[in-house]
N, C-alpha and C positions, 0 to 999 in steps of 0.2 A: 204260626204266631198270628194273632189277630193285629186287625189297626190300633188298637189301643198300644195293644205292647206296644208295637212298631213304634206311633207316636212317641211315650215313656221312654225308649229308649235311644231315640235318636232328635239330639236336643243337644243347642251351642254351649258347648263344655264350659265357656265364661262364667254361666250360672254357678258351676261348682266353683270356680276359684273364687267369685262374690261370696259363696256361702263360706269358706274357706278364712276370708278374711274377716266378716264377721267375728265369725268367732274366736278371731286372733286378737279383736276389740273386746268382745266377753272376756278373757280367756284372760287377756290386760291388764283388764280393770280388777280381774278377782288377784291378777300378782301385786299390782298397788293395795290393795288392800290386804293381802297377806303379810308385805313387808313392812306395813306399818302396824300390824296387831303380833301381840305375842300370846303363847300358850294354845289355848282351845282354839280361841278366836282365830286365831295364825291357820291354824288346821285347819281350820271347818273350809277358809277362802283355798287352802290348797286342796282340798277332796274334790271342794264346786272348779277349781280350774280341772283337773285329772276328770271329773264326771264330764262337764265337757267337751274336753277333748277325745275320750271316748265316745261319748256319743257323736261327734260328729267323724271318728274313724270310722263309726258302724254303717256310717249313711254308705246305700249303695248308690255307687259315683253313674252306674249303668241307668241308673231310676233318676228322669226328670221329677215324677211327683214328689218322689224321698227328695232327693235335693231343696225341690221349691216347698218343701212342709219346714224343714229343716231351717231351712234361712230364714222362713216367714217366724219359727218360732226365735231362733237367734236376734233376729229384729227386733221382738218385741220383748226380750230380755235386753239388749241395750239401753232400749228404748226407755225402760223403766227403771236404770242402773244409775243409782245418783252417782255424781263426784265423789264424794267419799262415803266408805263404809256404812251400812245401817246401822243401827245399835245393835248389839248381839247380845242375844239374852241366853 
């Protein structure tokens, strides 16, 4: 195993529970917004919660870089997640 692996793989496991919670903040905001839409609308916020929560089951928990791409992208989905719903077209 090279230094890089080695690096990648050994890294304070808090990172993952940060990313973790994140996405417990996405994951949130897309159930407020399901519960207050009905039909299509309802669905489409229940797929994007189920998408990411998949996607962050996939991350490997071993991989510092997965982890820190993962949360940096999580971040900057909250980050641009208004209070309520967009319009949904």
């Amino acid at each position: 195993m090279s230094q890089d692996d080695e690096r990648d793989r050994i890294y304070d496991p808090m990172i993952y529970d940060i990313m973790r919670e994140i996405a417990n903040q996405v994951i949130g905001r897309y159930l407020v917004w399901q519960r207050a839409a009905t039909g299509r609308e309802a669905q489409h916020w229940q797929d994007e919660r189920i998408r990411t929560r998949l996607a962050v089951e996939a991350v490997n928990a071993d991989s510092r870089r997965a982890v820190e791409a993962k949360t940096a992208e999580l971040r900057e989905t909250l980050r641009h997640m208004p209070e309520h719903a967009p319009a949904f077209a």
